[in-house]
C-alpha positions as a LaTeX table, in Angstrom:
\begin{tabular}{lrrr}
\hline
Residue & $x$ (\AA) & $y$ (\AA) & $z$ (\AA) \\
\hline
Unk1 & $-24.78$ & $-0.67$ & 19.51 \\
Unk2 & $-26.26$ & $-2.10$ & 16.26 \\
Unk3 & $-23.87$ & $-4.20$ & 13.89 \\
Unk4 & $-26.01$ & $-2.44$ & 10.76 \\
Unk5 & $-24.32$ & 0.16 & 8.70 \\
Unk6 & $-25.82$ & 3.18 & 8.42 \\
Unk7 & $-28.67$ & 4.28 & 5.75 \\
Unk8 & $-27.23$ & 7.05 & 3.81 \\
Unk9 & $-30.41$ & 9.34 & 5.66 \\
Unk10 & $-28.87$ & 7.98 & 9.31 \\
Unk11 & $-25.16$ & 9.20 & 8.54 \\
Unk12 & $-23.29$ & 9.80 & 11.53 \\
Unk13 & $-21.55$ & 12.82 & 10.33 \\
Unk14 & $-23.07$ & 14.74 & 7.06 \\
Unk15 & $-20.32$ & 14.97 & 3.82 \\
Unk16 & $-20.87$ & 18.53 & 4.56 \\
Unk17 & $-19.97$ & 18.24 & 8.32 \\
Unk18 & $-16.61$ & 16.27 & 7.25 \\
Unk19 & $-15.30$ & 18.29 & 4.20 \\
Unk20 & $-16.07$ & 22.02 & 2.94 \\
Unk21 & $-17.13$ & 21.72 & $-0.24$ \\
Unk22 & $-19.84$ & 19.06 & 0.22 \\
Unk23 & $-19.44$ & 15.71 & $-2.03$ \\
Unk24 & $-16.90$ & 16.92 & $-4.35$ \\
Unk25 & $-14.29$ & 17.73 & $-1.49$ \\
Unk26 & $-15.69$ & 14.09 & $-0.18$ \\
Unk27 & $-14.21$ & 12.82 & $-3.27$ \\
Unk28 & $-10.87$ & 14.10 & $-3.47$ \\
Unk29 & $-10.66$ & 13.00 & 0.43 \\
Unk30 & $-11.93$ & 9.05 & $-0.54$ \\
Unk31 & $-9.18$ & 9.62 & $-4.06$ \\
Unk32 & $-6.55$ & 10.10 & $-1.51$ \\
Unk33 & $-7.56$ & 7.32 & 0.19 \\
Unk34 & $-7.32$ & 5.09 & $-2.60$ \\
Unk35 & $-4.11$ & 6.34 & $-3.69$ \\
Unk36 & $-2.27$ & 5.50 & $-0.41$ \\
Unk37 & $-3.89$ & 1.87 & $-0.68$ \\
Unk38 & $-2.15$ & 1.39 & $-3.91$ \\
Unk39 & 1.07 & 2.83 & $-2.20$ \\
Unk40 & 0.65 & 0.05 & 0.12 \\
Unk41 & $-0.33$ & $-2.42$ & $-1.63$ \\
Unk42 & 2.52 & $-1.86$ & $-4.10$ \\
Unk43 & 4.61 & $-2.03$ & $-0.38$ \\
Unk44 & 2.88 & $-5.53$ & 0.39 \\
Unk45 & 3.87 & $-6.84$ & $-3.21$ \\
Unk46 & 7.36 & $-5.93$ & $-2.84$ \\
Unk47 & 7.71 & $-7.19$ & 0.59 \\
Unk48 & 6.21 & $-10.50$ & $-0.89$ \\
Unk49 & 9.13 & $-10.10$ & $-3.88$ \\
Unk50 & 11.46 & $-9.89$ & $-1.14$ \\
Unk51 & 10.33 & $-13.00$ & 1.74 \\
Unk52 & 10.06 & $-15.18$ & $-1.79$ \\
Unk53 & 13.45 & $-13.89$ & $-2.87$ \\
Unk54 & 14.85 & $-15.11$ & 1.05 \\
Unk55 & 13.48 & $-18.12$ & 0.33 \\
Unk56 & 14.58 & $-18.92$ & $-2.50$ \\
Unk57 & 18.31 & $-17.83$ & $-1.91$ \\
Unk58 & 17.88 & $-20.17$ & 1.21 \\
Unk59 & 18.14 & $-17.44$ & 4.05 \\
Unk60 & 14.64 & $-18.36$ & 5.43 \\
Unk61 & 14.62 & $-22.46$ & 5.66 \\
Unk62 & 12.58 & $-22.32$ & 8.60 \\
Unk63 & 8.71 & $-20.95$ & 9.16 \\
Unk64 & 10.11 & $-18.68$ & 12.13 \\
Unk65 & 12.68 & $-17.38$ & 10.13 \\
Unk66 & 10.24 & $-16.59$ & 7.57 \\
Unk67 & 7.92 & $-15.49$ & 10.04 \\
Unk68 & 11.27 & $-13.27$ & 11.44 \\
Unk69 & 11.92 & $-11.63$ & 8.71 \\
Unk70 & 7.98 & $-10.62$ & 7.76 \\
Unk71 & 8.25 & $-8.88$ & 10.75 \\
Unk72 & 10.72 & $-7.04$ & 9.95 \\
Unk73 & 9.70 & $-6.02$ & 6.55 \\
Unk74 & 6.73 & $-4.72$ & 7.66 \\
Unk75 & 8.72 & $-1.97$ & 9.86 \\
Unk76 & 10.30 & $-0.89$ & 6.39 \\
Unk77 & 9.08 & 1.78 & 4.85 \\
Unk78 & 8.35 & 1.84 & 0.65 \\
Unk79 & 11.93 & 3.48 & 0.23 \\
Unk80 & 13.76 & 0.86 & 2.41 \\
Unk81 & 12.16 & $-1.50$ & 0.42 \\
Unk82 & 12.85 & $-0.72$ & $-2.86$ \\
Unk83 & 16.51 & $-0.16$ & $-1.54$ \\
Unk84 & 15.84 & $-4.13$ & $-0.19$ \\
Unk85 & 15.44 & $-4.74$ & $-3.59$ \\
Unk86 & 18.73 & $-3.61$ & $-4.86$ \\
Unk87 & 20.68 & $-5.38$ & $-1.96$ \\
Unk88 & 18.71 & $-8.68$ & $-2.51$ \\
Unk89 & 19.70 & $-8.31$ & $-6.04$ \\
Unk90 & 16.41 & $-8.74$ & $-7.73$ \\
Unk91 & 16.32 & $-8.33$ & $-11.74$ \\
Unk92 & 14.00 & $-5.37$ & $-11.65$ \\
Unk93 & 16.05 & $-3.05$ & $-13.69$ \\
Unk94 & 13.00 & $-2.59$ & $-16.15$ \\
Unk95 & 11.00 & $-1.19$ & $-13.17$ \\
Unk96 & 13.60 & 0.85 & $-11.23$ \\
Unk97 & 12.79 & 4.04 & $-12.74$ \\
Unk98 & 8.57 & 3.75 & $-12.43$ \\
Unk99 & 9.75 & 2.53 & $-8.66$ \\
Unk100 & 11.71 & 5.58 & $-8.16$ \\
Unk101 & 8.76 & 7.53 & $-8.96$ \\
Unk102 & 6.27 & 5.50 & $-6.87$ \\
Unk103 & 8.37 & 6.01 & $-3.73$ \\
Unk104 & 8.98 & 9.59 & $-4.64$ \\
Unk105 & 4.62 & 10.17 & $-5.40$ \\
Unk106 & 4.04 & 8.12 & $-2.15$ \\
Unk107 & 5.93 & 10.52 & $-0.21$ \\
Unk108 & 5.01 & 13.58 & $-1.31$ \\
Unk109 & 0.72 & 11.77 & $-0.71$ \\
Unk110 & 1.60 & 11.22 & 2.60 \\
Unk111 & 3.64 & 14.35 & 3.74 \\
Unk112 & 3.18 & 17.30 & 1.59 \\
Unk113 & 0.04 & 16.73 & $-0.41$ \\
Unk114 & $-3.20$ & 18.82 & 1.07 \\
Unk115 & $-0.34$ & 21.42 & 2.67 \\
Unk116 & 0.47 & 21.87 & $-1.43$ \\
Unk117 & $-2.71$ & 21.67 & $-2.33$ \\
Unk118 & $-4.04$ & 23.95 & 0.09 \\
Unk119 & $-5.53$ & 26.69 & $-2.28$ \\
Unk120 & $-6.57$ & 24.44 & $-4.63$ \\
Unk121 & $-9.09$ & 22.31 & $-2.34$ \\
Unk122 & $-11.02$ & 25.70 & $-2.16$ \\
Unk123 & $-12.33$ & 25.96 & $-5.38$ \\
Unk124 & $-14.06$ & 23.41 & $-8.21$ \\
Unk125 & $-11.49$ & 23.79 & $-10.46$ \\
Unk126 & $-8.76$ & 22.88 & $-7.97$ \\
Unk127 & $-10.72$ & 19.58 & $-6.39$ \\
Unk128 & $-11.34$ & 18.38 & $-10.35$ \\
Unk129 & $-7.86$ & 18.36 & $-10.85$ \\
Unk130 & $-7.05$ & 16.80 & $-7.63$ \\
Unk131 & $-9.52$ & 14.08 & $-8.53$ \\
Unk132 & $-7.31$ & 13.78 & $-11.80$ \\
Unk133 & $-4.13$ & 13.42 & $-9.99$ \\
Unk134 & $-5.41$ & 11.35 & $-7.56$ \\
Unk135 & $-6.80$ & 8.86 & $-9.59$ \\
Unk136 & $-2.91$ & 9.20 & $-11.94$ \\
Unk137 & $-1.17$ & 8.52 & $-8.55$ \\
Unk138 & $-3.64$ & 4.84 & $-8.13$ \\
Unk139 & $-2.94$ & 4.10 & $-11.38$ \\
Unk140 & 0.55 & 4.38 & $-11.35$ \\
Unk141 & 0.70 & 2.51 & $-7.97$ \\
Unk142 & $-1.94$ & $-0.29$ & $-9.29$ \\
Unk143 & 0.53 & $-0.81$ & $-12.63$ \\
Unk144 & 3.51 & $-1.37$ & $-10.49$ \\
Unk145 & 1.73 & $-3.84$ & $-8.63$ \\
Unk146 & 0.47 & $-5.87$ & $-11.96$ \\
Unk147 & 3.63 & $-5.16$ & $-13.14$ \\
Unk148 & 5.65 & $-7.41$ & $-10.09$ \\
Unk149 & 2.95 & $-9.81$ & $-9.35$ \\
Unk150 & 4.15 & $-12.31$ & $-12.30$ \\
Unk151 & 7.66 & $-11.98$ & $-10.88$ \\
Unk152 & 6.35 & $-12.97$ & $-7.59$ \\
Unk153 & 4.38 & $-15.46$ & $-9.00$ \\
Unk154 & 7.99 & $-16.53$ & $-10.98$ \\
Unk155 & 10.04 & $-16.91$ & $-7.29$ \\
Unk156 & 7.50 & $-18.53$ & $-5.68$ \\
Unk157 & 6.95 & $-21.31$ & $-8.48$ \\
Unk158 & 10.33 & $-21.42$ & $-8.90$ \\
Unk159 & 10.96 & $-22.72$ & $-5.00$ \\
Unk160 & 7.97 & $-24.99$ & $-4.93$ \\
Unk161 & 8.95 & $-26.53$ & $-7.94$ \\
Unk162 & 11.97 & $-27.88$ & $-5.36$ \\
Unk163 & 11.35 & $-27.18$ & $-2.09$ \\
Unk164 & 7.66 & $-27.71$ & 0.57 \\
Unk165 & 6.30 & $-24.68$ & 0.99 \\
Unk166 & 6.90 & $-23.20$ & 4.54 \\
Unk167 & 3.60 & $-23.30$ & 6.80 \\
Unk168 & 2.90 & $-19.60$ & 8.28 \\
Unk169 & 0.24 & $-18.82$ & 10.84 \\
Unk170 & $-2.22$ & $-16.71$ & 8.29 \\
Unk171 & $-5.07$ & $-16.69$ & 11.00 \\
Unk172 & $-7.37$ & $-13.96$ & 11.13 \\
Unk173 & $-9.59$ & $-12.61$ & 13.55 \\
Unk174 & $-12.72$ & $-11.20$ & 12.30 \\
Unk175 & $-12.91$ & $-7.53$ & 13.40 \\
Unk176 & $-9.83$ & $-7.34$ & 15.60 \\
Unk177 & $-6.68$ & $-5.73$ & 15.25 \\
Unk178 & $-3.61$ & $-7.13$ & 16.85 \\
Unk179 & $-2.46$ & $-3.62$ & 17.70 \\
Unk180 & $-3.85$ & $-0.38$ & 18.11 \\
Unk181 & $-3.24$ & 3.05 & 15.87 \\
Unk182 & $-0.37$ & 5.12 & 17.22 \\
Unk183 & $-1.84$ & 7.61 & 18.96 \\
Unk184 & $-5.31$ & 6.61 & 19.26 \\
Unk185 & $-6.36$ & 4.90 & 22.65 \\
\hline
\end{tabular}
């Protein structure tokens, strides 16, 4: 098997094969896409808000602990970890509304979207405005997460400035995943 992508004339499956509607439908299914990678990036920015918070309020003073409790933020969902938030007593009060609606838009993306937007896939009209809301939902999402970077930034300059840094295993491996997708063999 080659390591070359494909030339858009090789395509292994044909926009038209994949979505009804041909490259408009193609868009609102990459939009979507997009939209629940600013959900989770806005998930990996909190959870970073949160490990720097635990480190800074001294509950992690170990790399395993750190390492610990990574672990089990990642198992959290966006809710839980706004609701992390509150209990770790973060100052985000001037975000807790616009977080309220992130959690509430990421939701409805990844359970109730295309089953609500059913009819409306079927016709130009309905993809355009998809494409619209879509590209709303990655903006709100991408704001959030400019929005909390400088307070992560804030917490983690704030513990360097008088404590080492904990070392954490941040190896990759190029092209493998360390588990696979549920469901998926």
């Amino acid at each position: 098997m080659s390591d070359e992508m494909p030339d858009e004339d090789d395509e292994l499956l044909k926009v038209e094969e994949v979505a009804p509607g041909g490259r408009q439908a193609h868009q609102v299914y990459a939009k979507f896409g997009v939209a629940m990678y600013g959900a989770q990036t806005l998930e990996f920015v909190i959870l970073a808000v949160l490990e720097w918070s635990g480190l800074v309020s001294g509950r992690y003073t170990t790399a395993e602990a750190w390492a610990r409790a990574d672990a089990e933020l990642l198992r959290k969902t966006l809710g839980a970890l706004q609701k992390a938030l509150i209990v770790e007593r973060v100052d985000l009060t001037h975000l807790e509304e616009d977080l309220v609606r992130a959690v509430a838009l990421r939701n409805f993306l990844a359970h109730n979207y295309f089953r609500e937007r059913i009819d409306a896939i079927e016709s130009w009209e309905g993809r355009e405005r998809m494409v619209a809301e879509l590209d709303q939902a990655h903006d709100l999402f991408n704001a959030l997460v400019q929005r909390l970077r400088p307070i992560t930034r804030g917490i983690v300059d704030e513990f360097s400035a008088h404590h080492p840094l904990p070392q954490v295993d941040t190896r990759t491996r190029a092209g493998e995943f360390d588990s696979p997708v549920p469901g998926l063999s």
